[in-house]
DRENLUM-112899 format. One line per 2 residues: their letters; for each residue x, y, z of N, C-alpha, C. Coordinates in steps of 0.001 Angstrom, whole numbers. Each point is the difference from the previous one (the first is absolute). Example, Ala and Ser with C-alpha at 12.3 -4.5 7.8 and 13.67 -1.06 7.14 Angstrom:
2
AS = 13190,-5690,7800,-890,1190,0,900,1200,0  -350,1050,-720,820,1190,60,-770,1090,730
END
This chain:
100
XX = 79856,101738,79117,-4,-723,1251,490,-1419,-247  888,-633,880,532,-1330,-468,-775,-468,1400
XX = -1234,-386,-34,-649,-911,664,-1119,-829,-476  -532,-1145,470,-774,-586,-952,-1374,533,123
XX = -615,1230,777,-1611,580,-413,275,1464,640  -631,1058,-631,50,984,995,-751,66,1062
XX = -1259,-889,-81,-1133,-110,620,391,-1299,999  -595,174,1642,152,-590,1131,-965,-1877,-818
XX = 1247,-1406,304,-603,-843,-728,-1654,285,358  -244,-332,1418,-1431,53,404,-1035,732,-723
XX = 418,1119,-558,-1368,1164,-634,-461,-562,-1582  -679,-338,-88,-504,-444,-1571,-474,1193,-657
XX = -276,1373,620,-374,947,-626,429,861,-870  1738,-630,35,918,697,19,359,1441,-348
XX = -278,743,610,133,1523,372,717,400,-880  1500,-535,372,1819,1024,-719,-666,-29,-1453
XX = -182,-1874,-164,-262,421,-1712,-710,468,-461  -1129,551,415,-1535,461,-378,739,1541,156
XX = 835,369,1192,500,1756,-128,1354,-344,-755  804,-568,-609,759,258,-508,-264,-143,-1636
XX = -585,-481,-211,-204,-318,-1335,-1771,1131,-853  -63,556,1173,-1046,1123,-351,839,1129,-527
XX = 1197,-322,167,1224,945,162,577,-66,-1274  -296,-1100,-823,679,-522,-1328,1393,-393,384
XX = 66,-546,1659,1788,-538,319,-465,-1612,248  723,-473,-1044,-113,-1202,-435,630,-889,1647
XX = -289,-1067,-112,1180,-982,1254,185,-688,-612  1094,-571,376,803,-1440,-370,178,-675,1372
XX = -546,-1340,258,559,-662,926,369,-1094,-208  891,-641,1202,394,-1340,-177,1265,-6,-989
XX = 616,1390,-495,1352,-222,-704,909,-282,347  1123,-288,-39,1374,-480,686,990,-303,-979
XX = 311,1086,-1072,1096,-172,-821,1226,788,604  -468,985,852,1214,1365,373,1454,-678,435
XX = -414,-1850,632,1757,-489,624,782,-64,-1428  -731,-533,-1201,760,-248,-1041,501,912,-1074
XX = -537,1142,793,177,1616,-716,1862,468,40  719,156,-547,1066,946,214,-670,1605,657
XX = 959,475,464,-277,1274,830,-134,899,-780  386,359,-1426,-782,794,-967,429,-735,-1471
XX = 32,939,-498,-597,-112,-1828,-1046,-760,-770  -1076,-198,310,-718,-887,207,-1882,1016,-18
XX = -808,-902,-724,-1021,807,113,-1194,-1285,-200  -912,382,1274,-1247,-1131,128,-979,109,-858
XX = -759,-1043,-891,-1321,310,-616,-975,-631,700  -1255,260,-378,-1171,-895,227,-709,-457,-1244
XX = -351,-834,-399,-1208,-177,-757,-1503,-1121,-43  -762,1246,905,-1010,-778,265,-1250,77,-922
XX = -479,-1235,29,-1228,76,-1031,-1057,1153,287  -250,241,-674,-1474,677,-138,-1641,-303,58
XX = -248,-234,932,-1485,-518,-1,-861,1260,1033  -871,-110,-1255,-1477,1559,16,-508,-166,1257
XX = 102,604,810,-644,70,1643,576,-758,1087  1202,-935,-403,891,-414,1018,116,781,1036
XX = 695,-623,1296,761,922,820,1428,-973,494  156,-1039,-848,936,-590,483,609,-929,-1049
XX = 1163,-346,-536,148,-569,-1045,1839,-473,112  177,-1204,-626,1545,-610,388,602,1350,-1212
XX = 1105,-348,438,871,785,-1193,1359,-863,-116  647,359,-843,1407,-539,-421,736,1237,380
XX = 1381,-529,991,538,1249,150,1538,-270,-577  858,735,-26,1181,501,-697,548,574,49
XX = 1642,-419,329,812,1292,-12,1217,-219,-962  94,1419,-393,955,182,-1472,1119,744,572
XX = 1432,-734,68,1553,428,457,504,263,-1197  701,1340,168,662,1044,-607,1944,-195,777
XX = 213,-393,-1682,1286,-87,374,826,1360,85  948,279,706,570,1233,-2,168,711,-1392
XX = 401,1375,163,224,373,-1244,1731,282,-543  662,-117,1185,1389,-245,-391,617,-1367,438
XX = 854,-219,-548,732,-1218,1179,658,866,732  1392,-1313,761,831,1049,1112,1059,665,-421
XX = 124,293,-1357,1064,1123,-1016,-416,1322,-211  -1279,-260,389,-1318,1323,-257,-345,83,-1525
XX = 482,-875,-758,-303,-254,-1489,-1700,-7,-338  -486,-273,-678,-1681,-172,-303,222,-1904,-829
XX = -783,-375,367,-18,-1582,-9,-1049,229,-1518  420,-1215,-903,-497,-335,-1196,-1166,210,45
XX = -1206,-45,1200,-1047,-385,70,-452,1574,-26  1054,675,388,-872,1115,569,734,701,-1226
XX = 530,-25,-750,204,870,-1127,-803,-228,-819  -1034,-1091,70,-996,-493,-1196,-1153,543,436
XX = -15,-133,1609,-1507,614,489,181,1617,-590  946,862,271,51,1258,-318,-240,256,-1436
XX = 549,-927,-716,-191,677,-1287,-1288,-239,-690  -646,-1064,747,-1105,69,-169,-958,517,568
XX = 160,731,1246,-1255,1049,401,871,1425,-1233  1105,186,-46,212,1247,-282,-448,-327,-1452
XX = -233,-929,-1265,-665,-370,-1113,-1283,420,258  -1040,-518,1072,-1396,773,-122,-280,1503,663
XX = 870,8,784,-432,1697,194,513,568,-1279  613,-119,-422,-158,701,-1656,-302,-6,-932
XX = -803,-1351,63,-1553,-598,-986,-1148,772,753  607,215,760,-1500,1022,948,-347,781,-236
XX = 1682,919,181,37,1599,38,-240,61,-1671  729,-940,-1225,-361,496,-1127,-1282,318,-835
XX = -1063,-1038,790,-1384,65,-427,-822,875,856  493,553,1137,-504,1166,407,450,1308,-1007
XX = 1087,-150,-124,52,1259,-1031,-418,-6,-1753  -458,-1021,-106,-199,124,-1604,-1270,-101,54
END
């Protein structure tokens, strides 16, 4: 939801969050990064603290842009020949210690 409460300001009881979060569905309010978002490649984090019996806590939020994986030659860009060879290096540090 991109609004700042799910809950009507007036209700202090607040209902949504008391049924949404019985739910284990977290909220975020008050965000407003989505204008500075590109329209894809791009992926949001959260990281909010942890405190034992909270129900409400700031977080640091974040978003991580993914540069294409070709340019406009359809070539694979330096970056992305390094990312590959390095996931394709541990899936076969993977697969080899699964089999031995």
């Amino acid at each position: 939801m991109d609004v700042p409460s799910p809950d009507a300001p007036t209700d202090y009881t607040y209902p949504d969050h008391i049924l949404l979060l019985n739910r284990n569905i977290l909220i975020m309010e008050n965000v407003n990064i989505v204008p500075s978002l590109p329209p894809r490649d791009f992926r949001v984090h959260s990281s909010p603290l942890r405190i034992q019996g909270g129900t409400g806590v700031q977080t640091r939020i974040y978003a991580m842009l993914y540069e294409r994986m070709n340019d406009s030659s359809g070539r694979l860009s330096s970056q992305s020949w390094l990312s590959l060879f390095l996931f394709l290096y541990v899936v076969s540090s993977v697969l080899k210690n699964l089999t031995e």
